[in-house]
N, C-alpha and C positions, 0 to 999 in steps of 0.2 A: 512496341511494334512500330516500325517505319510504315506507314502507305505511302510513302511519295513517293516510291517507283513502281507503283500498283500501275496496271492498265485500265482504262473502261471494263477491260473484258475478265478481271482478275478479282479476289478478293485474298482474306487469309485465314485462315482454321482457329480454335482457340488456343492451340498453341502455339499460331505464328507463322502456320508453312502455307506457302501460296499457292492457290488453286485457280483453274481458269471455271467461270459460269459457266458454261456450258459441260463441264466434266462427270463423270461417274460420281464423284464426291461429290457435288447438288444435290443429285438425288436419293442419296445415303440420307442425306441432310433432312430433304423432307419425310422421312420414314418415322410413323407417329412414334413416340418411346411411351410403352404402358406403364414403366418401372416406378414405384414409390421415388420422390427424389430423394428422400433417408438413406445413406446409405450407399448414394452413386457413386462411385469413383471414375468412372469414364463416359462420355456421352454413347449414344447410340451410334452415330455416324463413326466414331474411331472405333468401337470393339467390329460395326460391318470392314472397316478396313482394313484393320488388324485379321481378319477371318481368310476376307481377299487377298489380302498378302502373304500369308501363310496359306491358302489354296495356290495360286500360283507358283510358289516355292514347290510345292509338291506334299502337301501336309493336306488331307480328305475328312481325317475324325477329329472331333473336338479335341481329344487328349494331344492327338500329334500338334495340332493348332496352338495350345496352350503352351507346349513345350517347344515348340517354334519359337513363340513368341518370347518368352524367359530366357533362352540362349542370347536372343540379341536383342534385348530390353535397353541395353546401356545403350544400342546404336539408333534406335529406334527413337529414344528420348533423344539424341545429339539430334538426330536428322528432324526433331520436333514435330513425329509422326503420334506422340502421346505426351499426355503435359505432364507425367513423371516416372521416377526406371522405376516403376511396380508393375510387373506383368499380372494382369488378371490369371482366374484360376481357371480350370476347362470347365469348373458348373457353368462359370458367370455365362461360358460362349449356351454351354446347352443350355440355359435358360432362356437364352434371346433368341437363339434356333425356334425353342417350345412353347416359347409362352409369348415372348415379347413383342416380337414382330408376328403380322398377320399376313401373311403370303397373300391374301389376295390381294390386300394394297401395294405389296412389293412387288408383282405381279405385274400390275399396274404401272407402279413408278417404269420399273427394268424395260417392260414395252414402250413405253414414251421413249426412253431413253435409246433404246436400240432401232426406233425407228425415226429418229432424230440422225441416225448413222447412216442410214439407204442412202449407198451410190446412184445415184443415175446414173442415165446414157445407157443403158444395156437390155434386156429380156427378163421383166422381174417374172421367175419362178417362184411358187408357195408349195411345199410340203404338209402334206398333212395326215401326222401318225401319232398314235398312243403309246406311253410307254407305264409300263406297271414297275416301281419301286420295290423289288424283293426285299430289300433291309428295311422297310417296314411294317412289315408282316407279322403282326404278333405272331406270338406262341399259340399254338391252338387253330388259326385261324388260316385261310385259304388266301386272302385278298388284304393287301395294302392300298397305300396311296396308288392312285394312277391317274397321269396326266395327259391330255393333251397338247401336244404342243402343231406351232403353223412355224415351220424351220425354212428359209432362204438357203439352199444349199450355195449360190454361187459366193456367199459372203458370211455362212457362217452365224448366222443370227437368228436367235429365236424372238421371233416378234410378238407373238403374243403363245400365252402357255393357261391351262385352267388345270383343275381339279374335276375329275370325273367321279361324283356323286356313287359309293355303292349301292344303291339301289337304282341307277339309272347306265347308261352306255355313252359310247362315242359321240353316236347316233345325235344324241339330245345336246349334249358339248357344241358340235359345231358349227352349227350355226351361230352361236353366240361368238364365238375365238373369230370369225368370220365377219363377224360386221365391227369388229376394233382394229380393221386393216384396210386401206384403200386397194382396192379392187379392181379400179380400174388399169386396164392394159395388163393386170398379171395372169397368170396361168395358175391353176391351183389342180395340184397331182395326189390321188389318194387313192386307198385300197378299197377293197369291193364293199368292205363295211360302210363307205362314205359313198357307195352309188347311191343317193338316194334324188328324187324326183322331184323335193322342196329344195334340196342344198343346190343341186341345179341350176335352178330357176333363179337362187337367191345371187349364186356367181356371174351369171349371163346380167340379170338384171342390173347388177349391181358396176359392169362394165368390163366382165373378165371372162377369163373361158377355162373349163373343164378338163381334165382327164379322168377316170375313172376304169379300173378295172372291173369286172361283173363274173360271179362266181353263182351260188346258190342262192343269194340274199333277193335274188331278183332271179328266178328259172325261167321267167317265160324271154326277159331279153336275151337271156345268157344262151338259150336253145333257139334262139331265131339266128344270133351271129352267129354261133357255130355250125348252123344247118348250111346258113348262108356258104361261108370258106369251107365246108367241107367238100363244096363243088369244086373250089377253085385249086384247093393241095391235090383231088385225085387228076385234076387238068393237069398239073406238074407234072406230076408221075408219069404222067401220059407221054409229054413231052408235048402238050396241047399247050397255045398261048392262055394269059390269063385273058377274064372277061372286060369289056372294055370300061367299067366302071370299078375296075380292081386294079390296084398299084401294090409296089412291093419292093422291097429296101434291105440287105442285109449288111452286117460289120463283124467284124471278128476284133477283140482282143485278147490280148497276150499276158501275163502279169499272174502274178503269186502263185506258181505252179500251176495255172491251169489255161488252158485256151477255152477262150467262150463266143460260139458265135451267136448273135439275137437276127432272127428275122421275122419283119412285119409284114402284113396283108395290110390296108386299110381299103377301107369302101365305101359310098356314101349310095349304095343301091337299097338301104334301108330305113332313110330319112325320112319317107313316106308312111312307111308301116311302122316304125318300134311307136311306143307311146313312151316318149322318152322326151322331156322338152328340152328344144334348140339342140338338139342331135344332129352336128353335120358329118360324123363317118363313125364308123365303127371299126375296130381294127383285132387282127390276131399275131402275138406276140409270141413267137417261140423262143426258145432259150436251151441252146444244146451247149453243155461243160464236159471238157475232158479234163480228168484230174489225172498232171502225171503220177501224182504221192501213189493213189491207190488205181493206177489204170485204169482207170473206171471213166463212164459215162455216164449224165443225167440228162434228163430232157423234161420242160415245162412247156406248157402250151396255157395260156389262160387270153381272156377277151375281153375287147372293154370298150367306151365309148367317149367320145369326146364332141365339146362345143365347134372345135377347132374348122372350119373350112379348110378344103385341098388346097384353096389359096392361099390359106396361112402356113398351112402344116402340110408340108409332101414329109411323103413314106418316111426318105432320112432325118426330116427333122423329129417327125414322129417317133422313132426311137430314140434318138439324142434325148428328148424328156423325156420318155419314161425311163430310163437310164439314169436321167437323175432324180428318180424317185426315191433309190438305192442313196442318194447324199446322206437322205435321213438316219438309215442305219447305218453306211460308215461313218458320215462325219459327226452324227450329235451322236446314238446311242451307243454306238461301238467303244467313243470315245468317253462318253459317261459311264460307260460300266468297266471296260479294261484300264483305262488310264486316272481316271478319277475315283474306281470304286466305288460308284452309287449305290449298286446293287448286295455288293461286301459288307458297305459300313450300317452297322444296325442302329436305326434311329424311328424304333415305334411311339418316342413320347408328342405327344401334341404336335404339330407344326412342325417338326424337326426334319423331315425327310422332305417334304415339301420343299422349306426354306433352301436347304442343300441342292435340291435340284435347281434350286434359279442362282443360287453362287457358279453353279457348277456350268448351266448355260451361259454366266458371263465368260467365265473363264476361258470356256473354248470358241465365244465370241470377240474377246480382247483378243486372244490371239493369234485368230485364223484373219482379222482386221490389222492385224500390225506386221501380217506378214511369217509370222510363222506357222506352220503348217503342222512339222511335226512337234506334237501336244508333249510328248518327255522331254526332246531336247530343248524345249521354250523354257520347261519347269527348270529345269535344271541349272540355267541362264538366271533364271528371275532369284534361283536360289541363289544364287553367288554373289547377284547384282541387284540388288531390292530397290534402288534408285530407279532402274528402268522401270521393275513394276510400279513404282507408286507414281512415274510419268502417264502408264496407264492408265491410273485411278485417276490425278490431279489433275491430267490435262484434256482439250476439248478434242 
């Protein structure tokens, strides 16, 4: 091996191919390996890239992964991406999915690693939604893995992700996924399951501020704000102004056969009475869809509260975020179950479903960060051109 045209910032693999420190491949690196060494034939860090290169390509199950991999074994060894043309078999990936690797530590590495990626200069937004893994579901039983994840819609990243305990809920989760992110100046968007009165206080405290919709989990805030706007929609109707501590913002979009208009109320005439800490308004959020497919109309009304002052957040900004609360379902799970199959590929053994979902959140972080948007035509690119994926992985 040459290093003299290495950089400070560069090192090289054991087969010789050069990587920059700061890359995805460090962190592969430091990923403990449990395996007896009897018996190795590939380290730990080249079967996680071998997996990532083959998920990029467009390959979801082990078996497709493995036979990925065997088709282009000869080009794979040239480009000294594996130190020889033996393609591993699709146990060796499932056993490192189930047994090898311990997601919580990779958990770990992938969050350092993707919040080592935060742009600044902009409005950091946090997402915060749970998702249940159908293809882990034993036979017999009701309930799989289910994760938490804290998703950056504006860039695509999931910064930290846990394991939600079956015997326990969201609830318990997040505050923990909560204090492994700096907090300050971000905004954190969640559903009424995450109103809660500790998580609150933990976000304000902690330097950030709140959204929150409120449903039944909380009746006595949810029938204060709705009592409150109920006065203010029959003033509409009326053609009566609103009350002078009531604002109100509407937008319409256009796109995938439907028109959807959202209008907000918000109010801080309740900042006084809710027993809701650091509450500066409260707001109501309709949501009228006309669908051309079936003519049809729907309409939602739900309420919520946020840290946000009228001086940070008017009416329009107010809906622009919670509008992207919705990132979370099209851009990570819409994208993890329709394009990547999480929910399809069946993986009840050990750690195997788990592990796959944090492959799966790089994937559509690599490439919502490199600029490509849409998630097939990327795969479809990296399939033909496996050079660019592994600039992905190698480079910082």
């Amino acid at each position: 091996m040459d290093y003299t045209n290495l950089t400070p910032q560069e090192d090289v693999t054991e087969t010789g191919l050069i990587y920059e420190l700061d890359s995805l491949y460090t962190f592969f690196q430091r990923v403990t390996d449990t395996r007896n060494a009897k018996g190795k034939l590939y380290s730990l860090s080249v079967l996680l890239v071998l997996m990532m290169l083959a998920k990029l390509a467009g390959e979801d199950k082990p078996s497709g992964i493995a036979d990925w991999v065997t088709h282009r074994i000869e080009q794979l060894y040239s480009m000294k991406v594996v130190p020889k043309a033996r393609a591993p078999s699709h146990m060796t990936y499932r056993r490192v999915l189930q047994n090898t690797v311990q997601p919580e530590e990779l958990e770990s590495l992938i969050s350092e690693y993707q919040q080592n990626r935060l742009e600044g200069g902009e409005e950091v937004v946090f997402c915060l939604d749970g998702k249940s893994l159908k293809g882990t579901i034993p036979y017999g039983e009701i309930r799989g893995t289910h994760l938490l994840s804290l998703y950056m819609p504006g860039q695509g990243l999931v910064l930290v992700e846990a394991e939600v305990d079956r015997k326990e809920n969201e609830i318990v989760v997040a505050p923990k996924v909560l204090k492994q992110v700096n907090l300050s100046g971000a905004i954190v968007i969640g559903d009424a399951m995450h109103a809660q009165r500790q998580t609150s206080s933990q976000i304000v405290e902690a330097g950030g501020d709140y959204i929150w919709t409120v449903k039944g989990n909380q009746p006595r805030t949810e029938w204060a704000i709705e009592k409150l706007f109920v006065h203010e929609v029959c003033n509409l109707k009326k053609g009566a102004p609103l009350s002078k501590e009531c604002q109100m913002a509407s937008r319409v979009h256009k796109g995938h056969g439907r028109i959807e208009k959202r209008t907000i109320m918000v109010s801080s005439e309740l900042n006084d009475y809710l027993d809701w800490p650091y509450v500066a308004q409260v707001f109501r959020l309709e949501r009228e869809v006309w669908h051309e497919r079936y003519h049809g109309r729907t309409r939602q009304v739900v309420y919520g509260v946020t840290s946000l002052t009228p001086q940070n957040a008017s009416p329009e900004k107010m809906l622009a975020l919670t509008r992207q609360y919705w990132g979370i379902e099209n851009g990570l799970h819409y994208r993890r179950d329709v394009t990547l199959h999480e929910d399809a590929t069946r993986l009840t053994v050990g750690n195997s479903g788990h592990n796959m979902a944090i492959l799966n959140n790089l994937v559509i972080g690599l490439c919502i960060r490199n600029g490509f948007v849409n998630l097939p035509k990327a795969r479809r690119l990296f399939n033909a051109k496996i050079e660019q994926s592994l600039e992905l992985i190698f480079s910082a």
